[in-house]
N, C-alpha and C positions, 0 to 999 in steps of 0.2 A: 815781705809784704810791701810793697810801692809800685806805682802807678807811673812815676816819673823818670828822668836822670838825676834829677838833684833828691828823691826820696830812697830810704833804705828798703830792703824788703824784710818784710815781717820779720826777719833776721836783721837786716843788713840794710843791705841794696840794689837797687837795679842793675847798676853797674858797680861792680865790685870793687874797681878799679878806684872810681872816684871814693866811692862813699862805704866801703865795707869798715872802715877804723872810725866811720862815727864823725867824721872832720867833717862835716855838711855845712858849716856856717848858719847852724839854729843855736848853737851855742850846748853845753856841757856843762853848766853848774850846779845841776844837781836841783833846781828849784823851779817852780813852774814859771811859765812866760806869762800867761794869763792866768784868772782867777778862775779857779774848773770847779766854781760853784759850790753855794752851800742849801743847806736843808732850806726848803721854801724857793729859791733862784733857781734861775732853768742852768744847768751844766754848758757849758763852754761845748758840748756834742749837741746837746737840748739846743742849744740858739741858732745851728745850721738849718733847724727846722722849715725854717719860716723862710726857707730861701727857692727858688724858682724850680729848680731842679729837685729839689726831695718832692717837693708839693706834685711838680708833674711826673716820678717815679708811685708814689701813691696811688694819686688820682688813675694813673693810667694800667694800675693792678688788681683796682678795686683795696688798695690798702688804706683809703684814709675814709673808712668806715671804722678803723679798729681803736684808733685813741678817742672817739665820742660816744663808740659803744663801751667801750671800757669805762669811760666815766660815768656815764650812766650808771651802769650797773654796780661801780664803785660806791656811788653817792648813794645808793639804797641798802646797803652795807648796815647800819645801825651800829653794829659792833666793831671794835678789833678785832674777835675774834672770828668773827665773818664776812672783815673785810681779808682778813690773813687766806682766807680760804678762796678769793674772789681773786686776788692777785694769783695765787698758785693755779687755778682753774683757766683766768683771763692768760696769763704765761704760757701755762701747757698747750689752748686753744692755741697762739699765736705761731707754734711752732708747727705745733701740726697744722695749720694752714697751709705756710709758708710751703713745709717739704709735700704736701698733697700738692699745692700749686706747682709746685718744681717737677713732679712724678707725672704729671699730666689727671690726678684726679679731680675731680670736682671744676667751678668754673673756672675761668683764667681771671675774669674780676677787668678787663680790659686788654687794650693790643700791647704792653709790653710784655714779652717773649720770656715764654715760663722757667726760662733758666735762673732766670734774674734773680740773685741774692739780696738784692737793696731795696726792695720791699720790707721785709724782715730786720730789715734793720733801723730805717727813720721809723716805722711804725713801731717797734719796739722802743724807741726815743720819745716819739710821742706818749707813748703810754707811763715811761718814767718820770718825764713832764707833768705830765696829771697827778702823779703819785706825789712827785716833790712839792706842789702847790693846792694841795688836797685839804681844805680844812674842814674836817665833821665836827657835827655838833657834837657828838661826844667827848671830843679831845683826843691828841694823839702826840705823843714826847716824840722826841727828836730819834729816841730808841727804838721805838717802835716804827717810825718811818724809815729809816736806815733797817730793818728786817723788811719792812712790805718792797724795799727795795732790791735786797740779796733775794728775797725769792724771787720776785719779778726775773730777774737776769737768770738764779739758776734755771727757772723754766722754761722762757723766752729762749732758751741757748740749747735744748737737748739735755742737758746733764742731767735732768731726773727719765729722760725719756731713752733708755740706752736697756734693752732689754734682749735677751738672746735666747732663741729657742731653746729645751730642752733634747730634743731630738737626738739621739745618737748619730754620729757620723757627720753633724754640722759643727762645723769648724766658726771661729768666730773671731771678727775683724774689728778695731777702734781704729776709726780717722776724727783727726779734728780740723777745723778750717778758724780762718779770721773776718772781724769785719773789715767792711772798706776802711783804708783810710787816706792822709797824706789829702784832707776832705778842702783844706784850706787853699793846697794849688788847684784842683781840680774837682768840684762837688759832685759831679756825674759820675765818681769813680765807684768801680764795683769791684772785689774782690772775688776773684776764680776759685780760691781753696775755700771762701764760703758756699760759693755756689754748689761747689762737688760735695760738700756734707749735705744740702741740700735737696742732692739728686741722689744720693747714695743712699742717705739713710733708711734703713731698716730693707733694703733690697736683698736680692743673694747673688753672689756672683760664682761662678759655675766653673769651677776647675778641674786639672786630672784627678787629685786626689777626692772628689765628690764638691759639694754644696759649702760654701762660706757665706756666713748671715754678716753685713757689714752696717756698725751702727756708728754714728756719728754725732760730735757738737761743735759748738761752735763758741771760739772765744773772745772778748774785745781787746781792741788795741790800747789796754792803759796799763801803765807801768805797776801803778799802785794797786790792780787789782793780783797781779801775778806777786806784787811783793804780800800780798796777805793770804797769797798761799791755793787761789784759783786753782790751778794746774793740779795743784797733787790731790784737793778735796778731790774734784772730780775724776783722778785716774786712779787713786788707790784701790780701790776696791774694786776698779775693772781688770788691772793687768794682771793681777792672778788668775782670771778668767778669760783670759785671750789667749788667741793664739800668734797674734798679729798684730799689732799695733804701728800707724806708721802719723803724725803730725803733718801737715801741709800748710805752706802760705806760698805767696805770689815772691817771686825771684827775681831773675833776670829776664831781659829781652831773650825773646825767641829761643830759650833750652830750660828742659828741666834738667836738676841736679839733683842727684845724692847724697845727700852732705854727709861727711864720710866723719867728721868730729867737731863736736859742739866745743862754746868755750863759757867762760862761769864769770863773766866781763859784760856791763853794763853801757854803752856807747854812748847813750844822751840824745839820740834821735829823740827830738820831742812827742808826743804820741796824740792820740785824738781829743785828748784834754787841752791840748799842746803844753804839757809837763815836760820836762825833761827831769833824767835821773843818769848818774855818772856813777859807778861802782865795780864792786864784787856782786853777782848776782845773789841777792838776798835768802837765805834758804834755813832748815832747820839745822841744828848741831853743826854751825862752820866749823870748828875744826876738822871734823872729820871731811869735808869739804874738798874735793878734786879739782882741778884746774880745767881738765879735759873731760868730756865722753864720749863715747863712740858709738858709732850706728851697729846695730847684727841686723841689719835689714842684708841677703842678700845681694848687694848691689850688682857684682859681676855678673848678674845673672840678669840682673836690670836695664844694666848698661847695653849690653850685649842683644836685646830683645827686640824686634820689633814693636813699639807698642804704638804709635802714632806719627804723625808729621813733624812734631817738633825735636831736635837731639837732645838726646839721655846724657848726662856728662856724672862718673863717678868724680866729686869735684874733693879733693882733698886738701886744696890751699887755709894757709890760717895764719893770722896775726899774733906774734908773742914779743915776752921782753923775757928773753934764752936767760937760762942760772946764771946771775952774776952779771948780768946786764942792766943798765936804763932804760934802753931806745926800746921802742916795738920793731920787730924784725916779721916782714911777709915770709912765711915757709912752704912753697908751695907743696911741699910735699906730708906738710902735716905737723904738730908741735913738737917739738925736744925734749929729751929726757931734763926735768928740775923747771921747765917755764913757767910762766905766767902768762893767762890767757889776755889779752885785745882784744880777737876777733875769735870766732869761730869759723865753719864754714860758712857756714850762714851766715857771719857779721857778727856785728854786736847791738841788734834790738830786738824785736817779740818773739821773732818766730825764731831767733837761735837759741831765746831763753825759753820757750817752751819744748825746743828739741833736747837741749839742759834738762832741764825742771824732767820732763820726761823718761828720759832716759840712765838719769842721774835717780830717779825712784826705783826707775828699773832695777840696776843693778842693788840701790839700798835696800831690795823687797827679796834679793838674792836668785832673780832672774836674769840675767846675764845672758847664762851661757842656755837658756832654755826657750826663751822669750826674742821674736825677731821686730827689730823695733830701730825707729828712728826717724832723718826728717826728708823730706820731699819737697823742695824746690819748685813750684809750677812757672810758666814764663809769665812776661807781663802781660795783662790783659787790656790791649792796646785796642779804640779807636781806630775805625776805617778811614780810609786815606779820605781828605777834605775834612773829617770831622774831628781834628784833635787840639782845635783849640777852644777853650772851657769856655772864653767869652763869648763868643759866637754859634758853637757847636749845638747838637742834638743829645739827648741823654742817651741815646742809641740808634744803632745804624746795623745792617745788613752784616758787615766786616767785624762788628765788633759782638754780635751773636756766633758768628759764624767759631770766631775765637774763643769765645768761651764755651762752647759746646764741643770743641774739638778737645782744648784741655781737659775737663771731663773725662771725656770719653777715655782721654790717656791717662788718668790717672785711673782710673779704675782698670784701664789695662795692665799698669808697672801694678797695681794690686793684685790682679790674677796669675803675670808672670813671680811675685812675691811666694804665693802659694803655692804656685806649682814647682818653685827652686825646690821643694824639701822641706822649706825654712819651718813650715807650721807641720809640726807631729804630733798635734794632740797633746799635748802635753796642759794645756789648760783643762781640758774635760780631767784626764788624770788629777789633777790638784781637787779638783772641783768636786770631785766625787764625793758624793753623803751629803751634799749641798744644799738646799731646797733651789729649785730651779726661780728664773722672776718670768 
């Protein structure tokens, strides 16, 4: 996930070269840079609000109706227990807006261009603003605010919304995407892997072997929510039911990749809180804990495909410190038997630790060898020529729709050539079976 040269992608970096080991000059100590906000204070994401560029991505979607309806309808609330219920309803509504907007249903809300992912995201900000400076007359503990705020996000994201026909013969797909971020170089910045769960979700996409229903969510850019275990609440109980599953963030300039092996390494890119965190990726039962995991996404199949204008790259480079070594050694060809992870392919920040987290469930759920799964690289979603610099620039331009509706369209492509490798044999309806359908 990044926007820039000097930002990593949701893994890493945009360029790999410079910034895939984490060495960005944000610094690695493990402790935040700023104060990412407490119960009652707007969040270190909450204070981008109020700046020129979210207010005119709103305004110009019809989104900045949604955090003073939401209050509203908060504040008549009366109870906890019916505010609990307002938050999960207000959440659900905001997502199914956003992917209706994105699908072409209902209005568009204004002229910015219904691809747009960054709607859905400062209005979701907005709305946990409201939440964190909420004070009812009833009373409400710091506990209870912290729950009206985990649902707000699982519902606002899709993770309660991922449901999959019963139907015989439909095959079934999980993508996840990110939010923007990297918001501090560049506020305008939008993220393409949110945008594509956006445009994808709950569609079908139509291969040799018949009909695949593909549902999608979408995750934030903070260290701390992945360290309390994000990732696996929301995918356990889907990948025994899938037959596909693939992760996406924002990559490199101009190609997508493959990433061919995650790595279980922490980099310290600072994230949208602007936290930094330096480690072993955080996870349940570390000893049992792998250094590496691998994609079973057919890649060769991927690579090899026409799916769009931008190149496919099976990317298998990765950062290690080899058995018996200090240093981090580049391997382009993948890590060594006894290493320690650096980098993945992906790098070392979000989106390598959710190709991690992911696929590391995978194989602990004892799908492995059953289950095709792994991460997706999209390019950067770059700004049309004359409009790339933040201080001066347009929150969007012609060049820079044109790009993110091209990614898209390719990623849901490398999705169909996925399905049609082989890679999905039903093998989820098989598990599934005797199930009650959702």
């Amino acid at each position: 996930m990044s926007g820039a040269a000097a930002a990593p992608t949701a893994s890493a970096a945009a360029h790999p070269d410079t910034t895939d080991s984490g060495t960005t000059g944000f610094g690695t100590t493990g402790s935040a840079t700023l104060d990412s906000g407490t119960l009652g204070s707007a969040t270190v994401e909450e204070q981008r609000l109020d700046r020129a560029a979210p207010q005119e991505i709103l305004r110009r979607s019809g989104f900045d109706t949604v955090a003073p309806e939401f209050t509203r309808v908060l504040e008549r609330s009366g109870s906890y227990a019916r505010a609990e219920r307002v938050v999960a309803q207000q959440g659900a509504r905001l997502w199914r807006r956003a992917v209706d907007r994105a699908q072409g249903r209902g209005a568009a809300g204004g002229d910015l261009s219904r691809d747009d992912d960054r709607p859905l995201y400062w209005a979701r900000l907005g709305m946990t603003r409201e939440v964190r400076r909420w004070t009812p007359g009833f009373g409400l503990t710091d506990a209870q605010r912290t729950r009206l705020l985990d649902t707000l996000e699982r519902t606002s994201r899709g993770r309660q919304d991922i449901h999959y026909p019963r139907a015989k013969g439909v095959k079934r797909i999980l993508v996840t995407g990110f939010d923007p971020f990297t918001l501090d170089q560049d506020v305008r910045t939008s993220n393409p892997s949110g945008a594509t769960a956006l445009a994808l979700d709950g569609t079908t996409i139509r291969t040799a072997d018949g009909p695949a229903r593909v549902e999608t969510a979408v995750f934030p850019v903070r260290w701390q929510d992945f360290a309390e275990g994000t990732v696996e609440r929301t995918l356990r109980r889907q990948l025994p039911r899938v037959d596909l599953f693939t992760t996406v963030s924002q990559g490199r300039v101009g190609r997508f990749d493959v990433e061919r092996t995650n790595g279980a390494w922490r980099g310290g890119y600072p994230d949208n809180e602007n936290v930094s965190r330096t480690g072993t990726v955080p996870v349940t039962d570390p000893a049992s804990q792998p250094q590496w995991t691998s994609t079973t996404l057919p890649y060769a199949r991927i690579v090899a495909a026409s799916t769009g204008r931008f190149p496919v790259y099976d990317h298998t480079s990765v950062t290690e410190i080899p058995a018996g070594g200090t240093d981090p050694v580049v391997r382009p060809d993948g890590p060594t038997p006894g290493s320690t992870a650096r980098a993945g392919g992906g790098g070392d920040y979000l989106s390598n630790e959710i190709a991690y987290r992911a696929t590391l469930l995978r194989d602990r759920l004892g799908l492995h060898d059953s289950l095709p799964g792994g991460h997706v690289h999209t390019p950067v979603l770059e700004f049309g020529t004359g409009n790339t610099d933040p201080a001066t620039g347009t929150v969007t331009d012609p060049g820079f729709v044109r790009n993110r509706l091209d990614i898209i369209a390719q990623v849901r492509s490398i999705l169909t050539v996925a399905a049609d490798a082989g890679a999905v044999r039903g093998t989820a309806r098989t598990r599934d079976r005797g199930r009650p359908g959702r």
